[in-house]
TIZADO-733136 format. One line per field, with one value per residue: x, y, z of N, C-alpha, C, O, CB in turn; residue number from 1. Coordinates in Angstrom, 2 decimals, decimal comma, padded with zeros to 5 digits, m for minus. Last residue first. Glycine has a CB too. Example, Ala and Ser with C-alpha at 12.3 -4.5 7.8 and 13.67 -1.06 7.14 Angstrom:
2
n.x: (012,85;013,19)
n.y: (m002,25;m005,69)
n.z: (007,08;007,80)
ca.x: (013,67;012,30)
ca.y: (m001,06;m004,50)
ca.z: (007,14;007,80)
c.x: (012,90;013,20)
c.y: (000,03;m003,30)
c.z: (007,87;007,80)
o.x: (013,41;014,24)
o.y: (001,14;m003,32)
o.z: (008,04;008,46)
cb.x: (014,08;011,31)
cb.y: (m000,60;m004,47)
cb.z: (005,72;009,05)
k: (2;1)
//
This chain:
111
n.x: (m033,32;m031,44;m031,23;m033,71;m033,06;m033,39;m034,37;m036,47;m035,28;m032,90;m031,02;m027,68;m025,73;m022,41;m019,70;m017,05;m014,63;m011,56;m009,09;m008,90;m008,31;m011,00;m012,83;m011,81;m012,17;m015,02;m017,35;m018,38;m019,12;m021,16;m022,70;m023,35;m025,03;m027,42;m029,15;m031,51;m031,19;m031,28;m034,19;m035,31;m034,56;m035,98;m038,22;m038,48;m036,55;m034,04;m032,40;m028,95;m027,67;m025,33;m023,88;m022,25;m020,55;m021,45;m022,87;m022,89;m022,53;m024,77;m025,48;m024,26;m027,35;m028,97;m029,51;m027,00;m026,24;m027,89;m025,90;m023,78;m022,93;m022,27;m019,13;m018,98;m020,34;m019,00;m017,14;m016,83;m017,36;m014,72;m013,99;m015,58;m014,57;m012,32;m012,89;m014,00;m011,80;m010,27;m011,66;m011,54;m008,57;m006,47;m004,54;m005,55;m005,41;m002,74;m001,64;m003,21;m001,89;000,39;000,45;m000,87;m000,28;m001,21;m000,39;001,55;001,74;000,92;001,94;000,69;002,22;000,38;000,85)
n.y: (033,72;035,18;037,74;039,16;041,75;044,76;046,28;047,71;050,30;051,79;054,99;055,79;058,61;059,66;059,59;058,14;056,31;055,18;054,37;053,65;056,16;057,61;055,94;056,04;059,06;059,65;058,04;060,46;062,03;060,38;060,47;063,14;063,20;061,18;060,96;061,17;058,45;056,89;057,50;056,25;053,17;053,21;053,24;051,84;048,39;047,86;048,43;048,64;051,48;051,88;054,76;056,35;057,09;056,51;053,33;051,91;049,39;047,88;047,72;047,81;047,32;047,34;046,46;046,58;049,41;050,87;050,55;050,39;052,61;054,27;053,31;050,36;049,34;049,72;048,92;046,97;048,04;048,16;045,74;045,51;046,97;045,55;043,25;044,54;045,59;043,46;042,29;043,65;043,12;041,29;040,33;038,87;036,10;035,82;035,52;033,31;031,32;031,75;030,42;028,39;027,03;024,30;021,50;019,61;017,09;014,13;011,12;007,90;004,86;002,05;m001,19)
n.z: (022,95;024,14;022,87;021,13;018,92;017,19;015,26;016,06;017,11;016,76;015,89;015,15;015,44;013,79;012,92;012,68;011,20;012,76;014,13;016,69;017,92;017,19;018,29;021,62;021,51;021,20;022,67;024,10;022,22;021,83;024,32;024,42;022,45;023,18;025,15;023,58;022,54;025,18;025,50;022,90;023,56;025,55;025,12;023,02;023,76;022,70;020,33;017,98;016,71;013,97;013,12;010,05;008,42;006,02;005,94;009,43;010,97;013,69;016,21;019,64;021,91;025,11;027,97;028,35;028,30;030,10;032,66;031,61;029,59;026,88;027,27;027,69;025,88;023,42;023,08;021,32;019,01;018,23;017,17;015,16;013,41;013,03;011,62;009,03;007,91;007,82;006,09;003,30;003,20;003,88;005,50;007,39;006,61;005,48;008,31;009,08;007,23;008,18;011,08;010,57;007,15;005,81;003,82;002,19;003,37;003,80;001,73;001,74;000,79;m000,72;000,00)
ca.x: (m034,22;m032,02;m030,05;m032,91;m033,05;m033,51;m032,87;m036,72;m036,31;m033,69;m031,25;m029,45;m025,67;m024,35;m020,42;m018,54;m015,13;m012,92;m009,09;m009,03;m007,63;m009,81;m012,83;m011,83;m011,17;m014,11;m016,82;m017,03;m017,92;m020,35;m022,18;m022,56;m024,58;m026,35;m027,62;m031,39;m031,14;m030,09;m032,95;m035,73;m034,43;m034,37;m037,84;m039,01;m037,79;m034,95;m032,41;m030,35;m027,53;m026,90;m023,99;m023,89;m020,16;m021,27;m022,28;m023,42;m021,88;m023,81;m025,57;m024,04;m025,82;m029,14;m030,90;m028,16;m025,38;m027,90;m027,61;m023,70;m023,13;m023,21;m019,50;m017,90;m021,12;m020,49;m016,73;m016,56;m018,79;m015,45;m013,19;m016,29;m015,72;m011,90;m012,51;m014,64;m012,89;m009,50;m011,72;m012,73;m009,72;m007,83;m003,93;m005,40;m006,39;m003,63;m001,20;m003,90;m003,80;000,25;000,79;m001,80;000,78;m000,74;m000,80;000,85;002,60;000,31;001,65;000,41;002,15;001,19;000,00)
ca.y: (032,78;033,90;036,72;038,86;040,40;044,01;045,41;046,29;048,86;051,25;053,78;055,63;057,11;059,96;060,97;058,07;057,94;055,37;055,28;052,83;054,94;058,07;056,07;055,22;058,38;059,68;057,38;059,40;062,35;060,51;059,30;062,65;064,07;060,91;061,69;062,19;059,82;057,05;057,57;057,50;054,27;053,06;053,95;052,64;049,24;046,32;048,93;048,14;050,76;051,91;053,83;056,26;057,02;058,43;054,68;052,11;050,50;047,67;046,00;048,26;046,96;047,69;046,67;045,87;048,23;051,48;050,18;049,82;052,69;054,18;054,53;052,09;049,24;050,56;049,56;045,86;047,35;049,51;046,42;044,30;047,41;047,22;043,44;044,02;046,22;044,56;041,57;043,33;044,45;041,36;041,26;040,12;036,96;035,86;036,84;034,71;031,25;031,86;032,15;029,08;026,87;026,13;022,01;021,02;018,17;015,41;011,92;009,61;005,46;003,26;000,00)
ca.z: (022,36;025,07;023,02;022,61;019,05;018,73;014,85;015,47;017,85;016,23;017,10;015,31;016,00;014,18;013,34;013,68;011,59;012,02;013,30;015,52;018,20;016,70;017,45;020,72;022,21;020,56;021,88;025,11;023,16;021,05;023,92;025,00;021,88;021,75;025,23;024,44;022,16;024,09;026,62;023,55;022,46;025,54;025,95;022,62;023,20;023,45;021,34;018,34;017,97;014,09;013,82;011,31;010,06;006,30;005,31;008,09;011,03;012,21;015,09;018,73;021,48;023,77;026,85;029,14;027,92;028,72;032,31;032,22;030,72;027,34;026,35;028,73;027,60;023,97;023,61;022,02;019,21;018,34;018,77;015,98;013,96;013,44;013,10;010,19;008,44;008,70;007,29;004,41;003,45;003,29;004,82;007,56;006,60;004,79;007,35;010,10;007,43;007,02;010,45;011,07;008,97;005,44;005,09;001,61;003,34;003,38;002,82;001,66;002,26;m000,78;000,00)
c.x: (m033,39;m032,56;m030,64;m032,16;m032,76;m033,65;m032,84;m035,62;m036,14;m034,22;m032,51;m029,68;m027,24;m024,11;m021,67;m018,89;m016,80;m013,81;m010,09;m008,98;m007,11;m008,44;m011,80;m012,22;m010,99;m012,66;m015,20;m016,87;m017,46;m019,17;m021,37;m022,11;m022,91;m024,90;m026,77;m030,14;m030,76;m030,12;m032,17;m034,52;m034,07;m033,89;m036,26;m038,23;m037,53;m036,26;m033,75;m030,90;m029,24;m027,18;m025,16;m023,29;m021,38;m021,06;m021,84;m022,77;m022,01;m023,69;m025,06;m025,11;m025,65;m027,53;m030,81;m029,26;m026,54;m027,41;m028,21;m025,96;m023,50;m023,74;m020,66;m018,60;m020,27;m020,89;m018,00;m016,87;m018,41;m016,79;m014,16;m015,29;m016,00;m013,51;m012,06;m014,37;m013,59;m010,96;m011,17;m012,61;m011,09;m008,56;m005,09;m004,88;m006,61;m004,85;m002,37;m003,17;m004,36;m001,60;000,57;m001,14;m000,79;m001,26;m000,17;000,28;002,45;000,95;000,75;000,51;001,49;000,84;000,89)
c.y: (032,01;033,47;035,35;037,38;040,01;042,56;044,38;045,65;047,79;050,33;053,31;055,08;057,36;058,80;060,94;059,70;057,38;056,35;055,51;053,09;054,07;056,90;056,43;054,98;057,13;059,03;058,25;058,52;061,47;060,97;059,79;061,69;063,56;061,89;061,22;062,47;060,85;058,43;057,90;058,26;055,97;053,76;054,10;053,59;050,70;046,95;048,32;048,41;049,79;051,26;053,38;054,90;057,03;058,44;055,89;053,54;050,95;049,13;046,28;046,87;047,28;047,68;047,42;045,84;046,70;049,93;049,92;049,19;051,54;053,61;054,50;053,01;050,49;050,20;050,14;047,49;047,09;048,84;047,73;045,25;046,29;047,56;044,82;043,74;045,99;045,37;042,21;042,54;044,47;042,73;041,43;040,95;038,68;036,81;036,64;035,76;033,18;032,11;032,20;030,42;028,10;026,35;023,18;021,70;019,30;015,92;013,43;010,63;007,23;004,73;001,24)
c.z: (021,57;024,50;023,59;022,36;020,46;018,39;016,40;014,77;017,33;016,69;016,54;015,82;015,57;014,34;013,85;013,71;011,57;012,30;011,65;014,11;016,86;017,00;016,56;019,32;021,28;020,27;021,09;024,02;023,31;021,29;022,73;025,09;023,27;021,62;024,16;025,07;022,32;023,08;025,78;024,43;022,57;024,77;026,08;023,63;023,34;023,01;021,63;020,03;018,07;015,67;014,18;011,81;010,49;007,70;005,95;007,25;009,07;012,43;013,89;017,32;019,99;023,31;025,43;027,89;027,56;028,15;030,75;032,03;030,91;028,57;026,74;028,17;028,31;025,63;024,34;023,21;021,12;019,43;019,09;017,42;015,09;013,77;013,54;011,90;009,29;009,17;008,38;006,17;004,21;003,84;003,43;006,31;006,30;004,83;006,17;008,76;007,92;006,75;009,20;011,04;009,10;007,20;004,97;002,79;002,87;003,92;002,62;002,09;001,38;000,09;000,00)
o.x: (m033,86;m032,83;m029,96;m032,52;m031,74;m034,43;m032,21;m035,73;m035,68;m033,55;m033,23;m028,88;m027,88;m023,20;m022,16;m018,44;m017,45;m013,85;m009,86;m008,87;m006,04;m007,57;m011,59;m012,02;m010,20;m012,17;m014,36;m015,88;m016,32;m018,18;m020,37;m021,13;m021,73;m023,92;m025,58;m029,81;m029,96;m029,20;m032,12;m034,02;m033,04;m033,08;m035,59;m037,64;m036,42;m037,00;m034,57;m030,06;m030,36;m026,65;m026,04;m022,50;m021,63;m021,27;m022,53;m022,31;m021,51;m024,18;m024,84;m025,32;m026,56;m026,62;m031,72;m029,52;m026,61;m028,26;m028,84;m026,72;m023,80;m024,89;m020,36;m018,69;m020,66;m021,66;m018,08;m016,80;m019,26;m016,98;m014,23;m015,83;m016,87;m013,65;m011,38;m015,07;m013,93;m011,25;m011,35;m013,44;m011,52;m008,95;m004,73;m004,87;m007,29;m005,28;m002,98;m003,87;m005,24;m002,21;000,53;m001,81;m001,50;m002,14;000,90;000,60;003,31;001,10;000,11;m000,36;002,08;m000,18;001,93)
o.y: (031,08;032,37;034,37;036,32;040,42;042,26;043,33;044,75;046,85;049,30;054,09;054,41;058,41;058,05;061,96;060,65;056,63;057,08;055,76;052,30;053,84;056,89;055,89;053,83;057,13;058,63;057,54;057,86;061,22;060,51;059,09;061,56;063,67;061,57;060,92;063,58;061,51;059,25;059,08;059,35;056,63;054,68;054,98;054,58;050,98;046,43;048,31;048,58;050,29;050,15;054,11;054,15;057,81;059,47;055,83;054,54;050,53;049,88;045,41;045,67;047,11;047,95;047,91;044,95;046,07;049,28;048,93;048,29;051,27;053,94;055,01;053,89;051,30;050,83;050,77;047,12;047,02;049,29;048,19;045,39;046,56;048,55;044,95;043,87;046,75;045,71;041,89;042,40;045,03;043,02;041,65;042,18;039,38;037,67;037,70;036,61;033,93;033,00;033,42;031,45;028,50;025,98;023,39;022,89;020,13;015,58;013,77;011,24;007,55;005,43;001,36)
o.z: (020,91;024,98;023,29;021,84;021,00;017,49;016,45;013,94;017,97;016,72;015,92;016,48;015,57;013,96;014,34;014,36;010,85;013,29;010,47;013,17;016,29;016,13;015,47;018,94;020,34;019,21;020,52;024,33;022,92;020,73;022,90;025,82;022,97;020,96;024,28;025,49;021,66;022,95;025,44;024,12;022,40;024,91;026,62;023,20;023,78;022,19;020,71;020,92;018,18;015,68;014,64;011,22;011,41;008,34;006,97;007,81;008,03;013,27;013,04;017,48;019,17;024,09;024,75;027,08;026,51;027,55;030,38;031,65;029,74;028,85;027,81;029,02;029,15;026,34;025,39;024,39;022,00;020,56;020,23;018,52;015,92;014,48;014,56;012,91;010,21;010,32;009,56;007,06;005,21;004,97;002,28;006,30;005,56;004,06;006,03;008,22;007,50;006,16;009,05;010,98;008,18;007,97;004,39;002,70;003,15;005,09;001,63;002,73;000,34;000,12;000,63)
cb.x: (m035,35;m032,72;m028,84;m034,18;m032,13;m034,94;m031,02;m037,80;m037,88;m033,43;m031,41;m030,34;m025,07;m025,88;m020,57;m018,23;m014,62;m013,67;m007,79;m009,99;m008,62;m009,61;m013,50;m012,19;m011,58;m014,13;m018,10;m017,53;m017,99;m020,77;m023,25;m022,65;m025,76;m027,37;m026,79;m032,23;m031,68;m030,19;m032,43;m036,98;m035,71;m033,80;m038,45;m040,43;m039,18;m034,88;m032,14;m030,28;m027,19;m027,71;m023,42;m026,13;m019,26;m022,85;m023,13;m025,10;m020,16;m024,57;m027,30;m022,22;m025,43;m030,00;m032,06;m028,75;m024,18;m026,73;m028,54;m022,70;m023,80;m023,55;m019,35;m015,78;m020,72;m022,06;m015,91;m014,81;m019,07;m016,06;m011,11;m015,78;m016,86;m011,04;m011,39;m014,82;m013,52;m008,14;m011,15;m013,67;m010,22;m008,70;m002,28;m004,60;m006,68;m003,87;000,70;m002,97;m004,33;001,02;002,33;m002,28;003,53;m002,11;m000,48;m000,44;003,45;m000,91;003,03;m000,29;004,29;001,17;m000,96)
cb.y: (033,36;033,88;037,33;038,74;039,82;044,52;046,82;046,32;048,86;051,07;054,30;055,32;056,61;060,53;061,85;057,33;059,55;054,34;055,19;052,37;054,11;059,56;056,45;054,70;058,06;060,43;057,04;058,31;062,88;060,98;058,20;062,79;065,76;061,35;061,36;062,05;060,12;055,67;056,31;057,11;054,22;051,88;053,53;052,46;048,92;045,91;050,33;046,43;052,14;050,85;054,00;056,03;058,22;059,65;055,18;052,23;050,16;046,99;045,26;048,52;045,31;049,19;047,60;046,83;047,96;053,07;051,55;050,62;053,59;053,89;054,54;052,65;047,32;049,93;050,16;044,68;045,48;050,26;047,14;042,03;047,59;048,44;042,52;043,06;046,37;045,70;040,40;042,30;044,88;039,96;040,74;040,22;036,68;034,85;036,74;035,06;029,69;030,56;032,76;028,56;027,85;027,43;021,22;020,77;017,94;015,82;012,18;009,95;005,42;003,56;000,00)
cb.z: (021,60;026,15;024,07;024,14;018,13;019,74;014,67;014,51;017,78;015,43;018,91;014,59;017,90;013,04;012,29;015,66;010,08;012,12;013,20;015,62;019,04;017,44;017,54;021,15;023,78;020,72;020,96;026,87;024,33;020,35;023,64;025,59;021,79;020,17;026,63;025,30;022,14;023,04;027,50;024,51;021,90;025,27;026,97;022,50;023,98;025,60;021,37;018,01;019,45;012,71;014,61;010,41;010,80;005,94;004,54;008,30;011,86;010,42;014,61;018,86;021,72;023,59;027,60;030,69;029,46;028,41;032,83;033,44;031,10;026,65;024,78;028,33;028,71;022,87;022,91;021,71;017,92;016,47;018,51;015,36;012,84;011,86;013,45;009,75;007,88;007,66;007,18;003,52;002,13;003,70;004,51;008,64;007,63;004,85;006,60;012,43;009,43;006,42;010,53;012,36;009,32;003,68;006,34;000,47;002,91;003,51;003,38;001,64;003,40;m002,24;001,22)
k: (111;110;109;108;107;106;105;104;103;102;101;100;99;98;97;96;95;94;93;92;91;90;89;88;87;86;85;84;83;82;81;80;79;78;77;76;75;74;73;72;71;70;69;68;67;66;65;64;63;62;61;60;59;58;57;56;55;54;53;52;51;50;49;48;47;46;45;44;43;42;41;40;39;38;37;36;35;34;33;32;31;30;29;28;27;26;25;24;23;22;21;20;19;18;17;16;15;14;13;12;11;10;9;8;7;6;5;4;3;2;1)
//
């Protein structure tokens, strides 16, 4: 019987330089560290009942949000959540100018 080997195998540095060196995927994990930031940036309560879900054209941010009131809340300090996002925006070096907010991007995690 004739022995096979396999030797073509592509080392896991070769797999990660690959990745990274893809556009889309720099994008993506440069938003997924941004995402990682909203509970410091909105608080703890705020955190709870609502989370970044995408990052759309012209720097909107879209934040899903459980309901109406949250919504509402977030609004009302958009102008100081954007403050405390700067720090980390400029870090990563993406540009956030407006956040939305939206009920029906809500999904609860438990179902």
């Amino acid at each position: 019987m004739k022995k096979i080997l396999y030797t073509d195998f592509t080392s896991t540095e070769e797999l990660m330089e690959e990745l990274l060196s893809k556009k889309e995927f720099k994008k993506a994990l440069t938003r997924s560290n941004l995402y990682k930031f909203w509970a410091k940036v909105a608080g703890e309560k705020f955190a709870k009942h609502s989370r970044p879900y995408s990052l759309i054209g012209g720097g909107v941010m879209v934040i899903a949000c459980e309901n109406p009131v949250i919504a509402q809340e977030l609004l009302l300090k958009k102008t100081q959540i954007l403050v405390k996002f700067k720090p980390y925006v400029e870090s990563l070096k993406i540009t956030l100018k407006d956040l939305r907010f939206d009920t029906k991007k809500w999904v609860n995690e438990e179902e």
